[in-house]
N, C-alpha and C positions, 0 to 999 in steps of 0.2 A: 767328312771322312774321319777324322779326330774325336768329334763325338762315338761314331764307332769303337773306336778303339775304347774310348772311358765306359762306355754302356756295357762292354762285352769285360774290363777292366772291374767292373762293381761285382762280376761273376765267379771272379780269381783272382787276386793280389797278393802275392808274398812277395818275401826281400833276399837280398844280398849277403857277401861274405868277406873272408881273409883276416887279416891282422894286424895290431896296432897295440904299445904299453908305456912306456915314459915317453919323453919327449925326442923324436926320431930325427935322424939325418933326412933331407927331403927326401921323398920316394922310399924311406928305409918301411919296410914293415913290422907291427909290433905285433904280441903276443896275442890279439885278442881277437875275436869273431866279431858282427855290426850285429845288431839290434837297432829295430826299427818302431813307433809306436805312432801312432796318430793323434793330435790336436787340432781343437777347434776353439777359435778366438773370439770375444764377441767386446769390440774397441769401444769403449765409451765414448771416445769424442764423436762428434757431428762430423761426419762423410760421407764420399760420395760414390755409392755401392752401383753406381752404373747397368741399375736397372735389373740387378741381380733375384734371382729366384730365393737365396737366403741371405738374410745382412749377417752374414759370418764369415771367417777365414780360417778355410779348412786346409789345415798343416802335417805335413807329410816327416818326422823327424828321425832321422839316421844317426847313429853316435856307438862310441866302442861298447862293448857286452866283454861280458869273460869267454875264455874260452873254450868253458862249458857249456855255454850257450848254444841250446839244439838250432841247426841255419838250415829253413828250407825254401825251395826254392821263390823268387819273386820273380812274378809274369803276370802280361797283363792279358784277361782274356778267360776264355773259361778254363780249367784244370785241364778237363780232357780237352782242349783245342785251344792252347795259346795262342797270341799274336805276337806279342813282342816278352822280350826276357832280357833281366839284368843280375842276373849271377845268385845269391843267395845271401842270406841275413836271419834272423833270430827273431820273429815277435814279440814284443812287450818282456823281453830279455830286459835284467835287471843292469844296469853301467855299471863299469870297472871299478870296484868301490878308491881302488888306490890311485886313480886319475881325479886328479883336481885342475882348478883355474884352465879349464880348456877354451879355444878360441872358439868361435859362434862364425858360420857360415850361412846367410840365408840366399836362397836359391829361388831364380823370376825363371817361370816357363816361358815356352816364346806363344805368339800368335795363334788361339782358339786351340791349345795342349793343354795339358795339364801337370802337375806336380808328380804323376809315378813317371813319367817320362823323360824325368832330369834323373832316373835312379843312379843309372850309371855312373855320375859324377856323386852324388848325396853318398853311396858306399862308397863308393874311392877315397873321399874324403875322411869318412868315419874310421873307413880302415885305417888311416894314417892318425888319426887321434883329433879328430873333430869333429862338434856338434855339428848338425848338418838342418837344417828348415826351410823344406818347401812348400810353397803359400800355391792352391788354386786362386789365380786374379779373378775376382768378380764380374760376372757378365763376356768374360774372356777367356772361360777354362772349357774342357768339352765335356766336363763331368754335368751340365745345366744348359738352359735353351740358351744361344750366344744371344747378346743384346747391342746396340747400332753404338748405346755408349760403352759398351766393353772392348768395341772396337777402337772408338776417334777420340776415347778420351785417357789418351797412352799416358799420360803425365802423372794420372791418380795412380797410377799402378807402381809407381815408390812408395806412396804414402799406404799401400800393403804392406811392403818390406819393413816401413818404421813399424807399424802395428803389431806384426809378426816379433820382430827384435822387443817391444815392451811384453808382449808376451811369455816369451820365453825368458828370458829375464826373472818375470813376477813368476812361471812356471816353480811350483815349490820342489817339484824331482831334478830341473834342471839349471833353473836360475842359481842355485848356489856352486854347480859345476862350472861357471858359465865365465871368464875372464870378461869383464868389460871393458878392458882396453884390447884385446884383440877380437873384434868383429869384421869380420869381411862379407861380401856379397859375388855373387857371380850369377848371369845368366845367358841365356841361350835366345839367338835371332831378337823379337819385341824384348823379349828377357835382356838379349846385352844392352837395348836402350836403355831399359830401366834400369837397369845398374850404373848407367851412365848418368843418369838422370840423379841418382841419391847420393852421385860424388858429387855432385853440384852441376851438370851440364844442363841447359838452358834451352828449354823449345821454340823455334815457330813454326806454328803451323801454317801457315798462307804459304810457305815453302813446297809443304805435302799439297796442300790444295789446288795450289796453282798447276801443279805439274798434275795432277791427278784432271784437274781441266781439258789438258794437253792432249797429256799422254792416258786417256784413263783406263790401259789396258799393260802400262805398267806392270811391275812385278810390284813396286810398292803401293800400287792400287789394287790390286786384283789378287791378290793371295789367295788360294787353294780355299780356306776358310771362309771366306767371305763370301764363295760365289751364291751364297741365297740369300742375303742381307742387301739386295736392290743396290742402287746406283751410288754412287759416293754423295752425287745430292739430295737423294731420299733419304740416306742413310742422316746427314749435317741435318737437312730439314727438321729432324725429327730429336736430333741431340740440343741441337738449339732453343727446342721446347724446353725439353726438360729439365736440362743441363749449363743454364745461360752465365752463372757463377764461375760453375767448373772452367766454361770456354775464355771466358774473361782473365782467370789466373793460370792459363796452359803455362803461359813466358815465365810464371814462377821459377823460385828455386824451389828443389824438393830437397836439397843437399840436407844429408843427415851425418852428422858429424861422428855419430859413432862408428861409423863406417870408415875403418882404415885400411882398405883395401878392395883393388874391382879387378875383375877376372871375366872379361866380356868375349863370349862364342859366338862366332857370325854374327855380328851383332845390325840389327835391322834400323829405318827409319835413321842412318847417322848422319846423314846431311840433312834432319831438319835442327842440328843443334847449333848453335850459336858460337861462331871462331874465339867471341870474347869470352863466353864461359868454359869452353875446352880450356881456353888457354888461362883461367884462373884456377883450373885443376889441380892440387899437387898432391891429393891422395898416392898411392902407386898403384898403376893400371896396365893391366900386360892383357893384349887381344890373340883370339885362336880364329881362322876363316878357313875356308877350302878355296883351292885355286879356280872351282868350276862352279861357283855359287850365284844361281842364275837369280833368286829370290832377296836377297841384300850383298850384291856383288861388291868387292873387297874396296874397290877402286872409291865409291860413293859412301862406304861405311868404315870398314874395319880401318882402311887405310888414310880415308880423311881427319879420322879423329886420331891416328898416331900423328895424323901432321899437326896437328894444333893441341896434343896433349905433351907437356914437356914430359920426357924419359920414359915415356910409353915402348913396352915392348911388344911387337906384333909377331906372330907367327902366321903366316900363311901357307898352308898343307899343300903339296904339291899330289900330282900322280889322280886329277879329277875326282877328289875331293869335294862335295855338296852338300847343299842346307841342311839334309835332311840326313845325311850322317850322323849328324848330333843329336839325334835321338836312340831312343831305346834300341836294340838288336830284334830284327824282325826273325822269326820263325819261318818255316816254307811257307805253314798254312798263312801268318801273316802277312806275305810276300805276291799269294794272292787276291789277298782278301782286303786290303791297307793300301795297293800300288804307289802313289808316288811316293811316300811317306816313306817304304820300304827299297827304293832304287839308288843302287848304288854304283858307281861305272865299273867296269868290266879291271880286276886290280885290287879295288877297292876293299880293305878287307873291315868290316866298319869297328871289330871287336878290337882292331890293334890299331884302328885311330883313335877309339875310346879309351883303352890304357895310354895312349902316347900323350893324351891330352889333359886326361887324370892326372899323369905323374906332373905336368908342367904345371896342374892348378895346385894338387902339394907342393911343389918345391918356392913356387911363386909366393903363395899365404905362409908359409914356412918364414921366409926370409922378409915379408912384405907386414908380417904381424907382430917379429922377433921383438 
């Protein structure tokens, strides 16, 4: 279904809006409109592209424009027939020439999405006066055919986020805007693992497996995404082949130091992380979940790693609340066309969970990057 959304996404894409200009009180707004432009990465080093249709990292990046900058709308979907919408921005809009030393956000989609569908948070960000970069994860994005290692091989999916941050960096329009002492990361469902993962949190997998043994009808077996990608042991059979290095160093650290800060949404797979490496954490890590999150429910995720990450702050959204809140805002047409991706319980209003949670990832990176 996700695929859908990106296939019908390559037919329409524009961006977001609002404002942002010196350095703001959390949540304040400043004077400027977002501009939005696309990058593509291509890492020197030897990695492991997980079976991917391009060995490249194709980067989504959001950051303040003046505010003259013309903002039209960003949706994903075709023009005449959206699916989903995240407010409005500026294309290849020139940055605020008088904004210097800005902090670097990069941004992990969750499970078989993509990068326009973290939009909502990439503007929210920009608006408030940060660079903003979302990575499609290889072989796990639905812009490409999904691959068995873009699924089970969730650990390389930090080692995007570092490639993305050298990139932009070496970026000649952006790396000299770029503070590299304030870098933060956030992501959404498999996204808040991986953000977990590059403060230094620690895998095993025989955790996932075994219960996927068990139970393999699981919500953290069985994801929406997966259901054409065969059995979880066709799936290992076949990663095993190719991938026997990767499997060997899952327990690695991916910790990446530049990284002062993590902002993890529902965040998925949190009990296959290790108590000793949570609790060697001391980046600052503040989690967001829904109270009705049937797909990485609070109690196994969000909330186990508050318990083993010292001064972790957790929010858990009340009033049924769900995974799939944290994406983009579904359209009617999307509403039919997208179903579960687009269900939200009856209350639910998903554009004023999306500012509620925005303004907590500004005020959080604000105070966690000072």
């Amino acid at each position: 279904m996700l695929r859908r959304i990106a296939a019908a996404s390559l037919l329409g894409f524009a961006v977001l809006a609002a404002g942002a200009e010196k350095k703001p009180k959390p949540t304040e707004q400043l004077n400027v409109h977002v501009g939005v432009v696309e990058r593509v990465f291509h890492p020197k080093a030897v990695r492991n592209w997980r079976g991917a249709e391009k060995q490249e990292l194709r980067v989504t990046v959001w950051y303040p424009a003046p505010i003259s900058a013309v903002e039209v709308p960003q949706i994903i979907g075709p023009p005449a027939a959206p699916l989903l919408e995240a407010g409005m921005a500026s294309p290849n809009a020139p940055m605020v020439p008088a904004m210097q030393s800005l902090p670097l956000i990069v941004l992990s989609h969750g499970t078989g999405g993509s990068k326009e569908l973290m939009g909502w948070l990439g503007t929210a960000l920009a608006r408030a006066g940060f660079i903003v970069a979302a990575v499609d994860h290889p072989g796990n994005t639905s812009h490409e055919a999904y691959t068995a290692e873009g699924f089970l091989l969730w650990w390389e999916r930090a080692t995007d986020l570092s490639e993305v941050i050298d990139g932009m960096l070496a970026d000649e329009n952006f790396g000299p805007r770029i503070d590299k002492e304030r870098i933060g990361a956030a992501g959404f469902s498999l996204g808040g693992y991986t953000v977990m993962e590059i403060a230094g949190a620690q895998t095993d997998i025989a955790i996932e497996y075994e219960r996927c043994r068990k139970q393999p009808d699981s919500s953290a077996c069985h994801v929406p995404e997966m259901k054409n990608m065969g059995s979880m042991d066709q799936m290992l059979a076949q990663v095993r082949k190719t991938s026997g290095a990767s499997m060997a160093a899952s327990a690695d650290s991916y910790r990446d130091p530049r990284v002062k800060a993590v902002f993890a949404i529902a965040p998925a797979l949190g009990f296959t992380l290790t108590q000793e490496s949570l609790r060697a954490i001391r980046v600052p890590l503040a989690i967001v979940v829904g109270d009705a999150d049937p797909i990485a429910p609070a109690n196994e995720n969000a909330s186990y790693i508050r318990a083993n990450v010292r001064g972790t702050r957790e929010a858990i959204l009340p009033g049924g609340v769900t995974h799939y809140t944290f994406l983009d805002t579904c359209t009617a047409l999307g509403k039919k066309q997208i179903g579960v991706y687009c269900e939200d319980a009856t209350g639910v209003d998903r554009d004023k969970v999306h500012a509620q949670v925005a303004a907590q990832a500004v005020e959080f990176f604000e105070k966690a990057l000072r």
